[in-house]
The first five atom37 places (N, CA, C, CB, O) and aatype in JSON, in Angstrom:
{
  "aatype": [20, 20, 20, 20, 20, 20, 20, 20, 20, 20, 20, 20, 20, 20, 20, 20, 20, 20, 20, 20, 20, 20, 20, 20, 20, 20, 20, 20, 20, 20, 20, 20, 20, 20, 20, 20, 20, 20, 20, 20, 20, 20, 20, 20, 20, 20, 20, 20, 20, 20, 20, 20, 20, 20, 20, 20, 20, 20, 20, 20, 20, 20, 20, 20, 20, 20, 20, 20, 20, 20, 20, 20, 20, 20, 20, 20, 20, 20, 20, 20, 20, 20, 20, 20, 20, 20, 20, 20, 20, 20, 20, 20, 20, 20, 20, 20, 20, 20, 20, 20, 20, 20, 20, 20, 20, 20, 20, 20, 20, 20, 20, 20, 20, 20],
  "atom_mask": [
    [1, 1, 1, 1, 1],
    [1, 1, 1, 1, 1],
    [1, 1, 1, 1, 1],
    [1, 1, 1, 1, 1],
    [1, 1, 1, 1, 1],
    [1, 1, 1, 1, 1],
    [1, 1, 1, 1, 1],
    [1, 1, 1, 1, 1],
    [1, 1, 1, 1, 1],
    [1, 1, 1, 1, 1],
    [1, 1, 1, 1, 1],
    [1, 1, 1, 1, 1],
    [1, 1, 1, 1, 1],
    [1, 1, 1, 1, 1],
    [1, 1, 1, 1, 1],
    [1, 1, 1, 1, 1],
    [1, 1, 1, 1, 1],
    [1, 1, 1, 1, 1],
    [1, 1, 1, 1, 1],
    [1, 1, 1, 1, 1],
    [1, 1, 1, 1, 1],
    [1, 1, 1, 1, 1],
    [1, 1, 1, 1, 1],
    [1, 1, 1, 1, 1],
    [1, 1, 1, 1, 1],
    [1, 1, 1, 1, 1],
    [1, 1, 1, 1, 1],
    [1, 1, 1, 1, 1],
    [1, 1, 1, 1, 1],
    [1, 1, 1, 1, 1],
    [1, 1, 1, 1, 1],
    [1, 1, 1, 1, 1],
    [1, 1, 1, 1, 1],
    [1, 1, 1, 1, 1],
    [1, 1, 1, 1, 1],
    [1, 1, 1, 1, 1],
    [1, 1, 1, 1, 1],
    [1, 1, 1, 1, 1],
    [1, 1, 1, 1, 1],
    [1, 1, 1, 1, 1],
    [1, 1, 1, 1, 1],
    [1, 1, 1, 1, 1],
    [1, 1, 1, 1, 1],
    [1, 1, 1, 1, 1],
    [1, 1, 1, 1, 1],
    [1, 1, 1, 1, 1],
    [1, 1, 1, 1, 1],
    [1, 1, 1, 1, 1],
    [1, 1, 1, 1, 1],
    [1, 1, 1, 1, 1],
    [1, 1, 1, 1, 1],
    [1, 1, 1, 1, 1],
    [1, 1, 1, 1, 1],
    [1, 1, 1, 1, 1],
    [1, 1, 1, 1, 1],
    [1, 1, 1, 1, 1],
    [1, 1, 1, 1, 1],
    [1, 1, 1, 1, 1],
    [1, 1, 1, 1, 1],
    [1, 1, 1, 1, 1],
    [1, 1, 1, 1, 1],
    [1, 1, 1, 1, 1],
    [1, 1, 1, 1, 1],
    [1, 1, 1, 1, 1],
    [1, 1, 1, 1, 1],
    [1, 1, 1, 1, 1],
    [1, 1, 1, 1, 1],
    [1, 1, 1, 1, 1],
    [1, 1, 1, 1, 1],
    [1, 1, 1, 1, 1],
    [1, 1, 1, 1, 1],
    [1, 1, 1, 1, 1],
    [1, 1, 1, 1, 1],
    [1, 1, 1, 1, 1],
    [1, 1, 1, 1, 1],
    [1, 1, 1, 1, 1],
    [1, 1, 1, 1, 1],
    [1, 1, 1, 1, 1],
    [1, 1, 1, 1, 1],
    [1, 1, 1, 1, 1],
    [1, 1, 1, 1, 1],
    [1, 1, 1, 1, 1],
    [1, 1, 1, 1, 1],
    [1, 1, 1, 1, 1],
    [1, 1, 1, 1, 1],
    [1, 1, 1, 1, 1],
    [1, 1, 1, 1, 1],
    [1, 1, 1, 1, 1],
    [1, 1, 1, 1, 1],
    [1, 1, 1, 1, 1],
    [1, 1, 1, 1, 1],
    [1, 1, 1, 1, 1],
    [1, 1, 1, 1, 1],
    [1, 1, 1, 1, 1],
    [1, 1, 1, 1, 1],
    [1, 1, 1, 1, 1],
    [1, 1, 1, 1, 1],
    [1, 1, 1, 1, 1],
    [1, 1, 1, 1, 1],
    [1, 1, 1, 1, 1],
    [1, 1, 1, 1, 1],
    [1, 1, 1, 1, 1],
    [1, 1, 1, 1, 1],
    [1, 1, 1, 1, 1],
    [1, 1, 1, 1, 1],
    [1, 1, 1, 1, 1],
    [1, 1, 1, 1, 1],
    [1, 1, 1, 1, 1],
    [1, 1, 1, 1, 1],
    [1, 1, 1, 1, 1],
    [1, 1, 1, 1, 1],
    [1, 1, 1, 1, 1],
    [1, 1, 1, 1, 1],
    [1, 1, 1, 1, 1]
  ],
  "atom_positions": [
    [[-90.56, 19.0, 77.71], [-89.42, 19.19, 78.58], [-89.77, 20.29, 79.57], [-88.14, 19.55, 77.75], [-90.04, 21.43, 79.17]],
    [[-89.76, 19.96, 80.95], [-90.12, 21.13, 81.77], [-88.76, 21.92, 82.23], [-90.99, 20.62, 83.07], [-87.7, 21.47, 82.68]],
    [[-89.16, 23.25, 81.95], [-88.06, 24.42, 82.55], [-88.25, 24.59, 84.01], [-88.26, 25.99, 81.86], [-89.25, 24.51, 84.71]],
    [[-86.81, 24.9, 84.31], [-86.78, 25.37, 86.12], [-87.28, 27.26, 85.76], [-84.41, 25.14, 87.17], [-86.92, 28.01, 84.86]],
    [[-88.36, 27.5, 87.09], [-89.06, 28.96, 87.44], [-87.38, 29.89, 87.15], [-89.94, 29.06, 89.6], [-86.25, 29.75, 87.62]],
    [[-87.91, 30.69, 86.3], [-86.81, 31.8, 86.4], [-86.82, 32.6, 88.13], [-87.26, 33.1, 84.99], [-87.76, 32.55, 88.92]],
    [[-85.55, 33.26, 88.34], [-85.68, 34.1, 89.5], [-86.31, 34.94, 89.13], [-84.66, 34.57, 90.1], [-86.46, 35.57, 88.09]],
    [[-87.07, 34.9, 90.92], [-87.68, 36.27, 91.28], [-87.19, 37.56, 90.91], [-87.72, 36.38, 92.52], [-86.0, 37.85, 91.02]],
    [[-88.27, 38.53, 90.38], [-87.14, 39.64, 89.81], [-86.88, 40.53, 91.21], [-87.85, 40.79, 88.31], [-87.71, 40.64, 92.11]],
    [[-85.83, 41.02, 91.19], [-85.32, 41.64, 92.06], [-85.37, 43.35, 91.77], [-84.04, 41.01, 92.17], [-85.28, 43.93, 90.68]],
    [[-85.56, 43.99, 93.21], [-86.19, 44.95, 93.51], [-85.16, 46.41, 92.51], [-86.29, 44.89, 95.33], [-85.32, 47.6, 92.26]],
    [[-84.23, 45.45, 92.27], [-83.16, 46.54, 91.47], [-82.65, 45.99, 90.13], [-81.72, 46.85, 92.4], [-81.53, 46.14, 89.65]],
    [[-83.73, 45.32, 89.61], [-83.62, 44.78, 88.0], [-83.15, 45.99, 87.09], [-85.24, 44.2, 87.35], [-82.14, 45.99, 86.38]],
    [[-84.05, 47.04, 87.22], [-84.23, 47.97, 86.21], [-82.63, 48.97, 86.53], [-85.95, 48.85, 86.42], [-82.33, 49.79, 85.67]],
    [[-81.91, 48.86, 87.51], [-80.57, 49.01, 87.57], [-79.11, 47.65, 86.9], [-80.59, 49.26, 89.16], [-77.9, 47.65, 86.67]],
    [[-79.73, 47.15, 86.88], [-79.27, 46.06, 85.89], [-78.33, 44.89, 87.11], [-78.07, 46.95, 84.37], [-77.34, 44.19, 86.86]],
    [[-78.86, 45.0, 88.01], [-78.48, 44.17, 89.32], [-78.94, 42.9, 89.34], [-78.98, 44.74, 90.56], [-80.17, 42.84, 89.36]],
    [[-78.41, 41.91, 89.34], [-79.18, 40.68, 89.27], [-79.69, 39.87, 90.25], [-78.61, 39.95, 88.7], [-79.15, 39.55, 91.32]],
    [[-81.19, 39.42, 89.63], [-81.53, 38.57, 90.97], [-80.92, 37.79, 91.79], [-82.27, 37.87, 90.83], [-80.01, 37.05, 91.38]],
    [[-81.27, 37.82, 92.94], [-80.59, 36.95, 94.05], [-81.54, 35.5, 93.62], [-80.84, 37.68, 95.95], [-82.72, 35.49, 93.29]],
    [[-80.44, 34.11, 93.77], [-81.84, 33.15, 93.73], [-82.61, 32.99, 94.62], [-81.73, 31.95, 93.52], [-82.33, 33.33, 95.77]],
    [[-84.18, 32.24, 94.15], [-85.02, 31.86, 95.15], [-85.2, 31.8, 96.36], [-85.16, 31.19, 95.08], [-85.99, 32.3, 97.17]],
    [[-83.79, 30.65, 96.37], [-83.68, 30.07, 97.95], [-82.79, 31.0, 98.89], [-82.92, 28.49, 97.99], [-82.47, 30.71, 100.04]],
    [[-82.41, 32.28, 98.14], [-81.92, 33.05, 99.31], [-82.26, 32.97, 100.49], [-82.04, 34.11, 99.21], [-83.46, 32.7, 100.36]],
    [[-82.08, 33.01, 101.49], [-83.26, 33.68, 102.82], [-82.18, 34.94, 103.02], [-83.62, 32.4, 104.77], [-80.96, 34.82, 103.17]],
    [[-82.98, 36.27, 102.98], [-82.0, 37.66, 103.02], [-83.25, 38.49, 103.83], [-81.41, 38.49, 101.13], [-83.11, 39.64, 104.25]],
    [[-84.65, 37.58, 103.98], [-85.39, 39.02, 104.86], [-84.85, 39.76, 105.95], [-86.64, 38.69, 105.55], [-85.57, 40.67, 106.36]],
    [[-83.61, 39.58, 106.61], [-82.84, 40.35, 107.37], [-81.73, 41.7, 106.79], [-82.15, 39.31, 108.01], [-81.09, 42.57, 107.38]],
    [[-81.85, 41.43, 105.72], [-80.73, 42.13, 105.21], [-81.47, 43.67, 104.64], [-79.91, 41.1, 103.92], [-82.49, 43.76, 103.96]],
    [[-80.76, 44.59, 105.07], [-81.14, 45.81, 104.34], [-81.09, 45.73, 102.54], [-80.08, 46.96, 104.91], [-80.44, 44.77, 102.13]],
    [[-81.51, 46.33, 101.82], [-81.87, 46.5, 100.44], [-80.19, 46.62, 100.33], [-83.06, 47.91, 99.91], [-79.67, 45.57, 99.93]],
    [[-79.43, 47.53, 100.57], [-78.26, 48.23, 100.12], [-77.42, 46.58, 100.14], [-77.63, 49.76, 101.33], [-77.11, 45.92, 99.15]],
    [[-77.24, 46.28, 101.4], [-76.98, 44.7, 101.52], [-77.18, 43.55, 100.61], [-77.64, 44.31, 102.42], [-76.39, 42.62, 100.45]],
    [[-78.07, 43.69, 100.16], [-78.71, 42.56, 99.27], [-78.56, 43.17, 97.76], [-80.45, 42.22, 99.71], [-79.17, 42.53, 96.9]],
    [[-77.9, 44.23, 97.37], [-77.52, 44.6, 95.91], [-76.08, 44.55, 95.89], [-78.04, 46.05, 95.41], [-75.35, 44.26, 94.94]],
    [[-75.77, 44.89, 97.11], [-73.92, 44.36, 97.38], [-73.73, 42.71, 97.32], [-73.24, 44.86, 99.28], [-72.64, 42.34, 96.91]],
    [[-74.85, 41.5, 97.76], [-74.67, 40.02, 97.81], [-74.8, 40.12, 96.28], [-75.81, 38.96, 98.78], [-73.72, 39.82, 95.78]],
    [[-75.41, 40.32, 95.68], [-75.76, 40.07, 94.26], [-74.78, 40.48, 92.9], [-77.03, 40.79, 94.13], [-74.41, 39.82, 91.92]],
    [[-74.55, 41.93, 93.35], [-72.71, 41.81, 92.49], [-71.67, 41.7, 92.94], [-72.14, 42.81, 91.81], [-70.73, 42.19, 92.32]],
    [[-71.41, 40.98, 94.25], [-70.28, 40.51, 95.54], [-69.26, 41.23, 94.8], [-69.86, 38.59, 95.92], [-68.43, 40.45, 94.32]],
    [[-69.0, 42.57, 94.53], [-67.85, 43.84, 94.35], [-66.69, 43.64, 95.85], [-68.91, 45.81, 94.43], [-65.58, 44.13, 96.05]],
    [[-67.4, 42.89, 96.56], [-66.35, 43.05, 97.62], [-66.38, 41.97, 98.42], [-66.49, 44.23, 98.44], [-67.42, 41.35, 98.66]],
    [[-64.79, 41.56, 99.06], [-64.7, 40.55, 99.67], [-65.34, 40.58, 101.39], [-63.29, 40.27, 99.46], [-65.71, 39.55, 101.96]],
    [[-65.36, 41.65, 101.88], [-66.18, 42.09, 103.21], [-66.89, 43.67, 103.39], [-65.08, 41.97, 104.43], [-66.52, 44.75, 102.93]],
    [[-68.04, 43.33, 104.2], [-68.99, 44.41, 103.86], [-69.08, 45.0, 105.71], [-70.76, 43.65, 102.93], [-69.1, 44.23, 106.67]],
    [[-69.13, 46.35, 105.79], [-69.24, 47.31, 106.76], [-70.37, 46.59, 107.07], [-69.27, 48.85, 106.48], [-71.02, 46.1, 106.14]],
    [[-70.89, 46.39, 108.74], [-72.58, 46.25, 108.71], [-73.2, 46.81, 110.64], [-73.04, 43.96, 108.25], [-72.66, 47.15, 111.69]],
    [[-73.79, 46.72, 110.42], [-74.71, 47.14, 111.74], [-75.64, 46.19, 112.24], [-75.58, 48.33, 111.48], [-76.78, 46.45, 111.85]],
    [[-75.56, 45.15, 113.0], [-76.46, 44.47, 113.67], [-77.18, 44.26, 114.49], [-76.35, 44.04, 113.79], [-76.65, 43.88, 115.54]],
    [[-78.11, 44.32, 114.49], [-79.22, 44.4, 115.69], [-79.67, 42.88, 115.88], [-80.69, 45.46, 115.25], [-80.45, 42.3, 115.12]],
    [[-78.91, 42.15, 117.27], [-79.22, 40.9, 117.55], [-79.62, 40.67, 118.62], [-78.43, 40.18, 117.37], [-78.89, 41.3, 119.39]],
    [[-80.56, 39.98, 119.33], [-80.6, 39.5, 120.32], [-79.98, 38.1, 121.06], [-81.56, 39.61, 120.29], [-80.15, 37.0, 120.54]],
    [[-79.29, 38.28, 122.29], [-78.5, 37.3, 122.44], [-77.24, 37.66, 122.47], [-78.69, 36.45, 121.61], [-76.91, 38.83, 122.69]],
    [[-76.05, 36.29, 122.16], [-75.03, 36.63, 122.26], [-74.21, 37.24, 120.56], [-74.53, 35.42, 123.04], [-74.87, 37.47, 119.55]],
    [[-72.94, 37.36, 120.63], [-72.76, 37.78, 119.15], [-71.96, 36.3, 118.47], [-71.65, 39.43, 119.03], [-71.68, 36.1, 117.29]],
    [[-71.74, 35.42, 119.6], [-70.57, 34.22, 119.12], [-71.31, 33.4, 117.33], [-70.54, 32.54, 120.91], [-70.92, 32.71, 116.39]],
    [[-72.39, 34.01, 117.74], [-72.92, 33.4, 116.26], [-72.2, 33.75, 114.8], [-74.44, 33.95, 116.05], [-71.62, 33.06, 113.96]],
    [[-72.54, 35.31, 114.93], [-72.2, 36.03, 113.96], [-70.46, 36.19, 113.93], [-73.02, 37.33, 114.14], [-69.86, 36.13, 112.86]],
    [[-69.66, 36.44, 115.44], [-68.81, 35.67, 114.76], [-67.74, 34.69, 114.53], [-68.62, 36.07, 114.5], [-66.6, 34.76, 114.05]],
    [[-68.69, 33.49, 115.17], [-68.13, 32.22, 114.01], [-68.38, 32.15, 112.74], [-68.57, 30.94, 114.25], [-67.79, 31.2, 112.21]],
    [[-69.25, 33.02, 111.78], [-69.55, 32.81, 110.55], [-68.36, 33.76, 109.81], [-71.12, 33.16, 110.26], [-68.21, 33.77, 108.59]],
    [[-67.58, 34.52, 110.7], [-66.55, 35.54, 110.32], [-67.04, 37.09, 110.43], [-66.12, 35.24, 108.82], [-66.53, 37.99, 109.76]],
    [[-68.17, 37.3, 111.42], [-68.25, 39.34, 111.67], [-66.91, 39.28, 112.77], [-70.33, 40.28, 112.8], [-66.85, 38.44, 113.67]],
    [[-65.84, 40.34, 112.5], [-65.28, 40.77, 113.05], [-65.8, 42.29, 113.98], [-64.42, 40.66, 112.24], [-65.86, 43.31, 113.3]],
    [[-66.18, 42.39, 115.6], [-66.76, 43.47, 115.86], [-65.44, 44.85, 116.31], [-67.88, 42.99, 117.08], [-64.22, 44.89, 116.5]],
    [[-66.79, 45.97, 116.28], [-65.71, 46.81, 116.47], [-66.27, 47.58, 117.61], [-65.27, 47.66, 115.2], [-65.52, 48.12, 118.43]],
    [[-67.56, 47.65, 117.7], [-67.78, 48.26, 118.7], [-69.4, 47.61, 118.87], [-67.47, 49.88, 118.5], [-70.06, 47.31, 117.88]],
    [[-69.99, 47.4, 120.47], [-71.25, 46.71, 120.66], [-71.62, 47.65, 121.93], [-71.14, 44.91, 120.93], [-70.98, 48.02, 122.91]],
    [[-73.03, 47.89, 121.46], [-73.83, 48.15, 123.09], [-75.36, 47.77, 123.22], [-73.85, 49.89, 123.54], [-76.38, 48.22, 122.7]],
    [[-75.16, 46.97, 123.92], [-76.4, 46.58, 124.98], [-77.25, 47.49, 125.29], [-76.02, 46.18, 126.26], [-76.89, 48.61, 125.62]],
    [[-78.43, 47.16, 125.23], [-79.51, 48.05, 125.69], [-79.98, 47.76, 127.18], [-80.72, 47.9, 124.71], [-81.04, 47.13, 127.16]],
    [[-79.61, 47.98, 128.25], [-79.7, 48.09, 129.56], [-81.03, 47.29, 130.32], [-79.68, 49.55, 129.78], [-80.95, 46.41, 131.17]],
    [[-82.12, 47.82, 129.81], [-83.18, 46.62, 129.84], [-83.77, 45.97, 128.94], [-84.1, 46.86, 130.35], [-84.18, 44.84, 129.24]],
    [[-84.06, 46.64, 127.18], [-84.13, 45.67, 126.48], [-83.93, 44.53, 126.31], [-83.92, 45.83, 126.02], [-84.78, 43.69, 126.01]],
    [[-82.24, 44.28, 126.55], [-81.91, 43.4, 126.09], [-80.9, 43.09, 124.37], [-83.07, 43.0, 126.31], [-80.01, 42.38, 123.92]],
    [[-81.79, 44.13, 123.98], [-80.69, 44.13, 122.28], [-79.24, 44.1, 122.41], [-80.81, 45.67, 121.28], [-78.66, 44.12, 123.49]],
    [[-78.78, 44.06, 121.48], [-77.31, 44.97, 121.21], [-77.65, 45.42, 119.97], [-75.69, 44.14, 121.16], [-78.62, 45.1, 119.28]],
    [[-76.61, 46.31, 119.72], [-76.27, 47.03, 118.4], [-74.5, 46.72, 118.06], [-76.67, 48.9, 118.63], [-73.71, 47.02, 118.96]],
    [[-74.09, 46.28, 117.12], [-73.21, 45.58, 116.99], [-72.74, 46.28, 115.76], [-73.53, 44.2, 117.03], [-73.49, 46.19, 114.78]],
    [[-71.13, 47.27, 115.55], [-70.95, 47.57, 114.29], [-69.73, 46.62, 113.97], [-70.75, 49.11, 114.06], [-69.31, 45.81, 114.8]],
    [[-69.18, 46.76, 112.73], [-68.02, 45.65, 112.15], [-67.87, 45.09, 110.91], [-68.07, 44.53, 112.78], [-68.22, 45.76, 109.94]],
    [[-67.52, 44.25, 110.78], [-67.28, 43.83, 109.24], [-67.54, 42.33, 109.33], [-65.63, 44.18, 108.59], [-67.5, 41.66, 110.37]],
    [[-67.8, 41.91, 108.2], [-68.31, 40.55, 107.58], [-68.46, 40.15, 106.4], [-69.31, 40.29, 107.86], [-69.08, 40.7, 105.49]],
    [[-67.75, 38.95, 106.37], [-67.5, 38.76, 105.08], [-68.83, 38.32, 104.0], [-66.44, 37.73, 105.14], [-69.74, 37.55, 104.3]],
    [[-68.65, 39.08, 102.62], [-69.78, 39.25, 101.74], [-70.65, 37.97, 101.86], [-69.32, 39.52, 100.24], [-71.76, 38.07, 102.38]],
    [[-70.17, 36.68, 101.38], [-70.41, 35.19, 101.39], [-70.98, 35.0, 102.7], [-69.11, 34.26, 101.17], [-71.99, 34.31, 102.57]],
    [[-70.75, 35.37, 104.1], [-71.57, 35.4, 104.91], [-72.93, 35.87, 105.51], [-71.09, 35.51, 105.24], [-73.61, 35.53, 106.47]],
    [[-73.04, 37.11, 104.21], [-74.54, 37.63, 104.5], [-75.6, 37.06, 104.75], [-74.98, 38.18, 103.71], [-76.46, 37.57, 105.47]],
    [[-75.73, 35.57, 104.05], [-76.99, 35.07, 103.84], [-76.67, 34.26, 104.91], [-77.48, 34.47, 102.46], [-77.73, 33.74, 105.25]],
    [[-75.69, 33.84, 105.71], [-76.12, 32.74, 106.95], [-75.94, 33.95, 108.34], [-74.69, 30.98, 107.08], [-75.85, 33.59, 109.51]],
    [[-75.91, 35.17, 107.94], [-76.19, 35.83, 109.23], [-77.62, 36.25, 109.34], [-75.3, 37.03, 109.42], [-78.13, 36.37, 110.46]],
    [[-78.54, 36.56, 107.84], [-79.51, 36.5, 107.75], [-80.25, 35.6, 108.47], [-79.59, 36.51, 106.85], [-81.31, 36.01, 108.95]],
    [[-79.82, 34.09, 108.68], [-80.78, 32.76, 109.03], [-80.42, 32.78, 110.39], [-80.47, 31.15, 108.23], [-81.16, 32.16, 111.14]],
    [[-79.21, 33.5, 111.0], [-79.18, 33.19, 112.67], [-80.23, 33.58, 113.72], [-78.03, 33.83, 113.24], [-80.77, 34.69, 113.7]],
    [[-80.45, 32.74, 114.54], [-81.46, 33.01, 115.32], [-80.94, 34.21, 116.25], [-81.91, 31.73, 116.05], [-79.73, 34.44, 116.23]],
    [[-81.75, 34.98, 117.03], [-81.38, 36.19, 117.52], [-80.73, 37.42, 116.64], [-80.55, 35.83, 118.48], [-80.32, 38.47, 117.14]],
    [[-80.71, 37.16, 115.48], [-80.25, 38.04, 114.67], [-81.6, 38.84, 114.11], [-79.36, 37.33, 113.61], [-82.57, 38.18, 113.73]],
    [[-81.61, 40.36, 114.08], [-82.7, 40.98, 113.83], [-82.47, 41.59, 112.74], [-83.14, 41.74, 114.75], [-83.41, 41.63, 111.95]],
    [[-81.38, 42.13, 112.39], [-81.51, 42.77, 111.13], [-80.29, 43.35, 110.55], [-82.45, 43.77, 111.22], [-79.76, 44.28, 111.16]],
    [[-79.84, 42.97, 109.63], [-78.27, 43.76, 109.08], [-78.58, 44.38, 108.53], [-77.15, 43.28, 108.36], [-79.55, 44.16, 107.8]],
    [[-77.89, 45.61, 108.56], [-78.13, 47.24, 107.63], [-76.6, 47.43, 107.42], [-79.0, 48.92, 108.68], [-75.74, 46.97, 108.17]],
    [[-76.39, 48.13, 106.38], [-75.26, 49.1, 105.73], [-75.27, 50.47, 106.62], [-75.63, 49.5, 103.97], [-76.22, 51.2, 106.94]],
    [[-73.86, 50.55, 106.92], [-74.02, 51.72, 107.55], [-74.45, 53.02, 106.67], [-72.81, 51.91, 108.2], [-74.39, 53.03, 105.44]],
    [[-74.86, 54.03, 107.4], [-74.88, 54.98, 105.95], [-74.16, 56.2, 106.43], [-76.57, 55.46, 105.27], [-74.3, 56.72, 107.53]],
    [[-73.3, 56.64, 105.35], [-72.68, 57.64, 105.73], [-73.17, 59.16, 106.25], [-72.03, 57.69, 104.84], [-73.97, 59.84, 105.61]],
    [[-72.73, 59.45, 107.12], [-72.97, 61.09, 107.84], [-72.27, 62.14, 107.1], [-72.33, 61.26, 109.48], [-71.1, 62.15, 106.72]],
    [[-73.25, 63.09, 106.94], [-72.44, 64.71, 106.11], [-73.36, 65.56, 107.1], [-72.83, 65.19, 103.81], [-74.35, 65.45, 107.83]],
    [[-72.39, 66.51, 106.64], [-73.26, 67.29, 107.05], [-73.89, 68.04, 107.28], [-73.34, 67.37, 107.24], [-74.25, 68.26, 106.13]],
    [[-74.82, 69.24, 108.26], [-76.46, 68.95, 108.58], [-77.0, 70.09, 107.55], [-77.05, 69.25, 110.49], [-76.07, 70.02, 106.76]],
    [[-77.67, 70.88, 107.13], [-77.82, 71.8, 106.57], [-78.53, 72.75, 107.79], [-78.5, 71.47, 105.3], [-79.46, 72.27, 108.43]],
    [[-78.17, 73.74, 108.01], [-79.41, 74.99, 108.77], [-80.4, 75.1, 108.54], [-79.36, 76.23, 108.68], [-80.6, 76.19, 107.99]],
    [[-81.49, 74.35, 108.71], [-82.94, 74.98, 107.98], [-83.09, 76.27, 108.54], [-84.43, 74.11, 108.3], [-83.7, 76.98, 107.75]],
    [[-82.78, 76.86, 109.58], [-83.46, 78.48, 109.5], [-82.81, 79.29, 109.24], [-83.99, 79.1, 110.54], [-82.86, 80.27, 109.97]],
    [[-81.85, 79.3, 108.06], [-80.51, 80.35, 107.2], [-81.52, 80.68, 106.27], [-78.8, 79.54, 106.33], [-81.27, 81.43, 105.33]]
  ]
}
């Protein structure tokens, strides 16, 4: 009797996080991102996008934006907002889409010369 390949172990096993399957496609997604798809704790996730192109992609899949800027000759944007968890992995596969990150929170700075 042949068994189906167990999942790939995932980069946060030893936190007791469970693998994402196989056929994910998430190489867009920041780490923090991809341990939030895996115990989906939440129905929409804060995110930061770096896409090229327009944003109508991201959101028809449901990113609601909040604030976007264009890079003047690049060409990028930077895109902050929300999106729903279940949508991570098809914003991952959009074309012009470069990379979703978790925002990370600001504190703050320490004095190094005190």
């Amino acid at each position: 009797m042949a068994t189906s390949p167990s999942p790939p172990l995932c980069f946060a096993v030893e936190r007791g996080v469970p693998a994402l399957p196989a056929e994910a496609n998430v190489s867009k997604l920041d780490p923090d991102l991809r341990i939030l798809l895996s115990l989906r704790h939440a129905e929409e996730v804060r995110v930061i996008v770096e896409v090229r192109g327009p944003l109508a992609g991201l959101e028809a899949i449901g990113f609601v934006k909040d604030s976007a800027v264009t890079h003047p000759t690049q060409g990028y944007t930077i895109a902050t907002g929300t999106l729903p968890i279940d949508a991570l992995e098809a914003a991952s596969k959009l074309e012009g889409v470069v990379e979703v990150s978790a925002p990370v929170p600001l504190g703050p700075a320490t004095d190094a010369r005190r």
